[in-house]
Structure formats: structure tokens, C-alpha cells
N, C-alpha and C positions, 0 to 999 in steps of 0.2 A: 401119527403126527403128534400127539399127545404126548407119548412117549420120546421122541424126539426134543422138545419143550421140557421136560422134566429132565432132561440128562442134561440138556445144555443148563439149566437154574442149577444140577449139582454139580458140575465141571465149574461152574464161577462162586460156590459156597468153598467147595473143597479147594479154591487156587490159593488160599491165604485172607488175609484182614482186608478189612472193608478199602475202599479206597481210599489214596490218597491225594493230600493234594500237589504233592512232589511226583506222581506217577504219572505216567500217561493223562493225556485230554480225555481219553475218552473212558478212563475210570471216572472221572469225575463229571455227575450229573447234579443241577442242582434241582434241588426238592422243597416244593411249596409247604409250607407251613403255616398256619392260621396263629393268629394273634398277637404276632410285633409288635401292634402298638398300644399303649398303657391303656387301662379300662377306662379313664375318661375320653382317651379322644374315641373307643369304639362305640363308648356310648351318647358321642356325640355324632358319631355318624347316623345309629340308630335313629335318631331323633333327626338328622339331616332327610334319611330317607323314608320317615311318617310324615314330616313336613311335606316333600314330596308327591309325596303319593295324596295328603290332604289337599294339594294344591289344584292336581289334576282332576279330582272332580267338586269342585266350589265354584259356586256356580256364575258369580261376574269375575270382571277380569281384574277391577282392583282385589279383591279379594287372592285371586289366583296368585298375580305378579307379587304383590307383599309376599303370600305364604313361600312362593319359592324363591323369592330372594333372602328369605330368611333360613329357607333348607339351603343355599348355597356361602351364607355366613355361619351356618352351624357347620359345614365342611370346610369351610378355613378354619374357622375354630378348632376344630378337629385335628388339624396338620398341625397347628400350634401347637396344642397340647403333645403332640406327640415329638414334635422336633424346635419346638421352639427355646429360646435358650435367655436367660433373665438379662436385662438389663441392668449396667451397675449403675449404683447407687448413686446419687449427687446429694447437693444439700439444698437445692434449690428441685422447686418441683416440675418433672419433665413436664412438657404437653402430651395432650392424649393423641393415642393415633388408631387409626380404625386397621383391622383386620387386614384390609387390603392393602394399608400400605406396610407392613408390615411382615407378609405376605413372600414379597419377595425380594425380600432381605433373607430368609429364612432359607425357603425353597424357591430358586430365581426360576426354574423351570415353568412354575406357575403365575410368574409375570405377565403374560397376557389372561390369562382368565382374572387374575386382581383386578387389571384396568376395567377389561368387559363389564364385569360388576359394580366397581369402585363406581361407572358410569351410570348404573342405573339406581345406585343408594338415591339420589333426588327423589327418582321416581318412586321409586316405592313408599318413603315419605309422603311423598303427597296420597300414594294411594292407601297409604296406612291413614290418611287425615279425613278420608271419604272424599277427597278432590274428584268430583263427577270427571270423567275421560283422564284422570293423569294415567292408564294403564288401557290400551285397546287389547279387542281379542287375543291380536297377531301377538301383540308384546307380550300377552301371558302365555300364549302357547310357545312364542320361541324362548323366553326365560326357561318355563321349563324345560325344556329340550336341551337349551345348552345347562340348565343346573344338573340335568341327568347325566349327562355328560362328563360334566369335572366331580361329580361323586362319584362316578365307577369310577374313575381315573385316580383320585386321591382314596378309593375303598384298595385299591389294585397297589397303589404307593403303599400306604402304612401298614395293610391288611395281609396280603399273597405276596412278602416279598421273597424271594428262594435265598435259598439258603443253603451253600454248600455242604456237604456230608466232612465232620470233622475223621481223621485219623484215629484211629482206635489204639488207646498207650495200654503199656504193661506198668501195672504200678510198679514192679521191680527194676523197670527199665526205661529210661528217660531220654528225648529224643532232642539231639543234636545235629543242629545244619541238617537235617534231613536221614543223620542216620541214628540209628540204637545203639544206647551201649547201657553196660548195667552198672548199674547206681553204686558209689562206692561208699556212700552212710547205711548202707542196707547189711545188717550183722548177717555172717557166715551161720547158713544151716547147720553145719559138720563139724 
């Protein structure tokens, strides 16, 4: 069976160049590749998911709900950094806007997780203020669970996005509308 397995890998080395994307569907696979998105926004996920994880064992609930609403503004931040795109200039000075609303404008996909959140900035507020009950158990164990949640989700967006396998060129020969032909500023060997 082995053997079988090895002849079919050399029957698709030896058929020609890699795939393309003018060929057949089923030449082209796409393949996950690590690190699309710029070093600040990975290393603000980084920081998203210590927050996290410090969340989940601290030990009241304001404490929890702050920290994970804060690991869930370090993952917007995150997508910011990674897809967000500058404002132009005025001469008059913008107002500030928070994260969430900002959010989705960017990536609208993420429109309901802004609002969910956007919702509970009060709260954390006040539990950031030591407001005795502004955050019960429940609220910090479901915060975190949904902040678990939109960080796989936005590590999975910016992080493992696929990435189709490019066409392999001949530098002697330069590809038009899908076919070759060879370059004619390329000096005669002979």
C-alpha cells in the first residue's frame, strides 16, 4: 500500500508545474500559512489571550469581567492594526471613537460582537472603579466565554488565512491571459 502512495506522489511530481490557477478546481488547494497579519496586531493578540487566560482564574468577578473585556478590546485592536485603514486629515479636530465603533466600518462581519461588547464597556467601568456587584459571577464567566470566542475567530481571520498556491513562472518566459510565451527583450543565446 505504501508503495502505491509513493507512485501516485510521483505520477503528480512528474505531470508538470505546480498548480495553477487557470487549471482545473481540483489542482488548486488552498494552504494555511501562519503570519498575515503585521507583528503588532499578532502581538496584540498575544496579549489578548494572557489577558484571557488571567481572567479565568482571578478570583472575583469584577476583577474577571474587566480583565476580559480588556482581552476582548486587545482583539479589536488587533484587527485594527491589521486591516485598518487611516483617516483623512481635517483641520478641525475629529472626535474620538472607541474600538467598537469603528469596528465595523472596517470588518462589518464583526458588527454584532462590537455591539455585545460596545454593551458591556459601562460595565466594566464601573468594575474597573471597585463598584461592589457592577459584574456578577455569571457576567464574568459569560464575558469570558464569548471573549474566547471572538479571539479564535479574529486569531482564525488575521492568523490561518489560506492562501492559494501561486503558478510557477520561467523567468525566460512571461505569462499572458493564461498562456506562455517567451519574452522578446530576452538577448538570443546563439
Amino acid at each position: 500500500m505504501a508503495s502505491y502512495h509513493a507512485a501516485a506522489a510521483h505520477r503528480r511530481r512528474a505531470t508538470g508545474p505546480a498548480p495553477s490557477l487557470t487549471g482545473p478546481a481540483s489542482d488548486v488547494h488552498p494552504v494555511l500559512r501562519r503570519a498575515t497579519a503585521p507583528p503588532a496586531a499578532l502581538d496584540l493578540l498575544a496579549q489578548a489571550r494572557a489577558g484571557l487566560d488571567e481572567a479565568a482564574v482571578l478570583e472575583t468577578p469584577n476583577e474577571r469581567y474587566a480583565t476580559a473585556h480588556l482581552a476582548a478590546l486587545r482583539t479589536a485592536a488587533a484587527v485594527l492594526a491589521a486591516r485598518g485603514r487611516p483617516e483623512p486629515t481635517s483641520r478641525r479636530r475629529a472626535r474620538i471613537r472607541s474600538a467598537w465603533e469603528v469596528l465595523p466600518e472596517i470588518v462589518p462581519e464583526l458588527t454584532e460582537w462590537s455591539a455585545l461588547f460596545a454593551s458591556g464597556a459601562r460595565r466594566r467601568a464601573r468594575a474597573e472603579a471597585g463598584i461592589q456587584g457592577a459584574a456578577s459571577r455569571r457576567d464574568a464567566d459569560d464575558l469570558i466565554r464569548d471573549v474566547a470566542m471572538f479571539l479564535r475567530l479574529v486569531e482564525r481571520m488575521l492568523v490561518l488565512q489560506p492562501v492559494l498556491p501561486q503558478p510557477r513562472t520561467d523567468p525566460d518566459r512571461e505569462e499572458v491571459g493564461g498562456a506562455h510565451r517567451e519574452r522578446d527583450d530576452m538577448p538570443d543565446a546563439g
